[in-house]
N, C-alpha and C positions, 0 to 999 in steps of 0.2 A: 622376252621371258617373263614368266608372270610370278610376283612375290611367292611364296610358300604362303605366307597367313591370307592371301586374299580367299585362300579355301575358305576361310570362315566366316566371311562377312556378310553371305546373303543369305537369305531364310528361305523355309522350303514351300513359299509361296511363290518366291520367283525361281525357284529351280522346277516347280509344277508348271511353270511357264511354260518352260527351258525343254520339258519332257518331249518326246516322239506326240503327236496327237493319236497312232495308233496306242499308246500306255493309257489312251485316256477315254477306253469305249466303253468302258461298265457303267453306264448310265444309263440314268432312267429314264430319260427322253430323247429326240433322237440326237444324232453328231450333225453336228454343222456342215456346211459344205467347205470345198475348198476355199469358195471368195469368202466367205463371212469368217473363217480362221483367220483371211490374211489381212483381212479389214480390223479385225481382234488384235493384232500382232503387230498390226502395221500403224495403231496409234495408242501402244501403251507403253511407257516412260517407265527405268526403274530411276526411283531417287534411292539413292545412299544415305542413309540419316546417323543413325547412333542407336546408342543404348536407351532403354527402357525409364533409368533416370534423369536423364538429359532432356534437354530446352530443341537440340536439332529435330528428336524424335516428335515432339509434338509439332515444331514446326513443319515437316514433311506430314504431316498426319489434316495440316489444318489445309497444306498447300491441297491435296488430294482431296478433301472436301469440295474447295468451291472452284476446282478445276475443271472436276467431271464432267466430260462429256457422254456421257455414254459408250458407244464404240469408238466414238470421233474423238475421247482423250480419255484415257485412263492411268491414272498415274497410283504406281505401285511404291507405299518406301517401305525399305527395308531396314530391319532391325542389325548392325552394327555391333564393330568391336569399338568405334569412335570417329571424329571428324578425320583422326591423323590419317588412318588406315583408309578412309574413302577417297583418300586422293589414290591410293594403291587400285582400289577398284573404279575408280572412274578410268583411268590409264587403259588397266587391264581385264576389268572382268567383262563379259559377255553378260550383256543385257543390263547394264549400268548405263543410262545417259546421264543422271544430273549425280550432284551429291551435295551434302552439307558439307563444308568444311570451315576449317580457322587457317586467318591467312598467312601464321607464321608456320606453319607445318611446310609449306614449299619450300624450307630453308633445309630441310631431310631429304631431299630429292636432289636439289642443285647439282650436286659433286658426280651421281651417277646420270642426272637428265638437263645438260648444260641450257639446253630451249626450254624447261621447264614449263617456266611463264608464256612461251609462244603454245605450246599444246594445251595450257587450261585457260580457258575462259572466263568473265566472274558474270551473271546470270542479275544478282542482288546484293546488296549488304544488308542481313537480316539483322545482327543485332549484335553487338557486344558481349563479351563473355569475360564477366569480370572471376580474377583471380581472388578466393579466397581463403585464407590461413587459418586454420579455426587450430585452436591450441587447450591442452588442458590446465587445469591451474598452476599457477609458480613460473607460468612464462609469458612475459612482458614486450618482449624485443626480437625482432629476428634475430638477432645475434645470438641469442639463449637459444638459437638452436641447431648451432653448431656442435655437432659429433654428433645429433640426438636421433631418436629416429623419426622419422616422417615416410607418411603414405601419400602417394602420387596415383591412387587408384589402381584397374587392374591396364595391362600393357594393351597400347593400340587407345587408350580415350584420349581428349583433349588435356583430361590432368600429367595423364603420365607422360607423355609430350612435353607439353608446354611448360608444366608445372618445372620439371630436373632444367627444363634451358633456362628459362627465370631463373632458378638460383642460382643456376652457375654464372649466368650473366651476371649477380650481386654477388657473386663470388663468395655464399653461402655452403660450404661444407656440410651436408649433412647424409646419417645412414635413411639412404634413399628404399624404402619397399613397394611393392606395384600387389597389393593384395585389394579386395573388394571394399571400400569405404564404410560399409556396414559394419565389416567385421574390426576394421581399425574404430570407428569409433564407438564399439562396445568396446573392444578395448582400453580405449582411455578413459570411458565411463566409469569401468571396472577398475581404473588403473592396477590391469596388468598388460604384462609383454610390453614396458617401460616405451609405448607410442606416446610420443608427445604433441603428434599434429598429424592434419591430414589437411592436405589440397586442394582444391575446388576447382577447377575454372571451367563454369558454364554461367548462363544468365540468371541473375538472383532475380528471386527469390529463390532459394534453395527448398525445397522441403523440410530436409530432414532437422533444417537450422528456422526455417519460419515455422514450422508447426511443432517440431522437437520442443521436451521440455529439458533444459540443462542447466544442472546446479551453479552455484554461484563461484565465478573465478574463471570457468569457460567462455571464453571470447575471442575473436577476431584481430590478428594483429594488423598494423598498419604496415602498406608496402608502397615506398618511395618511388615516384614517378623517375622514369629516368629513360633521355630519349634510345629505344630499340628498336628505330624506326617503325616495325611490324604494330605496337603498343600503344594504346590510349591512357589519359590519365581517367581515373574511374573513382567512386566512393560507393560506400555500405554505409545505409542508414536508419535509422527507427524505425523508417516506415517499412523497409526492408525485413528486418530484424528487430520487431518490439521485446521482444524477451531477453535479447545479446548485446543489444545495442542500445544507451541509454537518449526517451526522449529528446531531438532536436538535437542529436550527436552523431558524429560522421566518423567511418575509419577510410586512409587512405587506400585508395587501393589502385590497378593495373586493369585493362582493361584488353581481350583482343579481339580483331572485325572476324567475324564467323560470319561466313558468304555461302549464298548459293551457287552452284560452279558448276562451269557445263566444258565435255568436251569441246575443242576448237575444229571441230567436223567442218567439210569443204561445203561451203554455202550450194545447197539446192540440194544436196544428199541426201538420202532418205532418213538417216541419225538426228540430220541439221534439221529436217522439215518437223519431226517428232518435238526435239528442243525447243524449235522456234515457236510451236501450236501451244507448248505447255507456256513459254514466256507471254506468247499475245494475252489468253486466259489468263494469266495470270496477272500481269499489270491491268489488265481490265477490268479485276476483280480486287482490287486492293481495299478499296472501300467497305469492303465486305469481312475482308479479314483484322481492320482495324475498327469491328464494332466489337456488339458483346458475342461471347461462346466461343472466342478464341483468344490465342496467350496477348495477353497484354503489352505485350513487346512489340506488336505490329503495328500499335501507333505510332511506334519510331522512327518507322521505314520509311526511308526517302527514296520514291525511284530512284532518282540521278543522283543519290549516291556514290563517290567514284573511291574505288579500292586501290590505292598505293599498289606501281608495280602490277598490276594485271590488265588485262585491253575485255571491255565490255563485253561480252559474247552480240554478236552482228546483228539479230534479231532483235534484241532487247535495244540496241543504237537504233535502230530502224523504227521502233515504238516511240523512243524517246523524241527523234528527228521528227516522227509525225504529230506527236502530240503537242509540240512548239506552236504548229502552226494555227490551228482554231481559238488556242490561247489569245495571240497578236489579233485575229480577226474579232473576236468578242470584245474588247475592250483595250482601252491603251496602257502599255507596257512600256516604263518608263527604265530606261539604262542605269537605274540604280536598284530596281527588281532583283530580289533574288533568283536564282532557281527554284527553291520552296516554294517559294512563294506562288510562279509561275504555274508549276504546277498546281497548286492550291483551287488556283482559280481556274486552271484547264478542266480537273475534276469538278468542278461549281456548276463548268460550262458543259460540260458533257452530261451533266445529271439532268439539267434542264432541257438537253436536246433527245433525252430518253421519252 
């Protein structure tokens, strides 16, 4: 049975998919035939991404860039309620293969889907998503913001998820609201509707806090690492926030793995061959995505990567498994090698056999 909110999660690019091909004859040139529809259909990937201000949206936007294959891969993302919600449509919706998601959102699933972790996959670990507090003047402490109110964004993103379980995990009382971040932080600009914070958790830089100008007292609280297994420890700093955060000064903060995630489809199936074409291209293409004209974050990415509690998706092991090998053959690889490293120089060795 499929959530009530997953209605909202896909855009009406992939519902024009989704259409009869007879709703789709008023054109000005001629219709395809049957095999070039199913050749069309047969290798285009919906990814699940997020919202319009969020770090997953351009990640899915830059993955589609240097994925393209033409007929041979087209990878479609769509616009989202948030990472939480794309586990709902990766489960459920039709015409969803991959999604963005953050890896503590499976903890909202457990109780009603006990294999949880056996039906999703992890694809990538793209990038951390650090938690940020941003507060208006006269508050110093998380503590000072108990009973107070705070915005967790609007319901279904990774704030309004993640952000209420962090508190309640620091056993933080506060009047929790799930309205659009914009409109809370006019409001604290303005100080009215007595908002005294609002939430973040995606990859900084932030926009509206790196390019925003805000008066002086506005800033960023510190939030105390503390092991919840899903959690990294993370920091905010000048070079992040020159205007919020003073030169050569750091705020503590929380950090969580936002993954690429693939159904657990039965290997050689037509779902599975679709995921699998998009992960080859895609690990063959990293180099590409960790230059210039895409998010800066993809320097980060470590293939082999591995995500606490989830099992590789098959394909991406299968890349991994193969790229070991021409490593060991081009030069010697000493048992104190890292894996980075490994691959560091498997990529060195492949540039050079291009």
């Amino acid at each position: 049975m499929r959530f009530k909110s997953t209605h909202w999660l896909i855009c009406f690019t992939l519902l024009a998919l989704a259409a009869p091909a007879s709703a789709q004859t008023n054109q000005p040139t001629r219709d395809f035939d049957a095999a070039e529809i199913a050749k069309l259909n047969a290798w285009t990937v919906g990814l699940a991404a997020g919202q319009l201000e969020g770090a997953p949206l351009r990640f899915a936007t830059d993955i589609s860039r240097v994925v393209d294959d033409g007929n041979n891969l087209h990878v479609l993302p769509t616009v989202t309620r948030g990472p939480t919600e794309n586990v709902e449509a990766l489960l459920y919706l039709k015409g969803v293969d991959a999604a963005i998601i953050n890896a503590d959102t499976l903890e909202q699933f457990e109780a009603k889907i006990p294999d949880i972790q056996k039906r999703i996959t992890y694809i990538l670990s793209l990038f951390p998503s650090e938690l940020h507090v941003f507060v208006r003047p006269g508050f110093d402490s998380l503590d000072q913001l108990r009973g107070k109110k705070v915005n967790f964004n609007t319901q279904g993103t990774a704030a309004a998820y993640s952000g209420p379980l962090i508190f309640d995990k620091l056993k933080l009382d506060v009047q929790k609201t799930f309205i659009p971040h914009q409109v809370a932080l006019e409001q604290m600009r303005a100080g009215t509707d007595d908002m005294a914070a609002v939430v973040f958790v995606t990859s900084k830089p932030v926009d509206a806090f790196q390019r925003g100008k805000w008066p002086a007292g506005f800033k960023f609280l510190p939030v105390p690492f503390q092991d919840f297994s899903f959690y990294l420890p993370a920091t905010l700093t000048s070079n992040d926030y020159p205007g919020l955060i003073p030169q050569d000064q750091e705020v503590q903060t929380i950090a969580i793995p936002t993954i690429l995630a693939a159904f657990n489809w039965p290997r050689g199936s037509d779902r599975y061959n679709r995921v699998a074409r998009l992960t080859d291209r895609l690990f063959d293409k990293i180099e590409t995505l960790q230059g210039a004209g895409f998010h800066p974050k993809w320097k980060d990415v470590v293939l082999n990567a591995q995500v606490p509690g989830l099992t590789r998706f098959r394909a991406a092991q299968d890349w991994l498994d193969k790229a070991r090998t021409p490593v060991l053959q081009a030069g010697p690889v000493t048992a104190a090698s890292t894996e980075d490293r490994v691959f560091r120089e498997f990529l060195q060795w492949r540039q050079k056999k291009q």
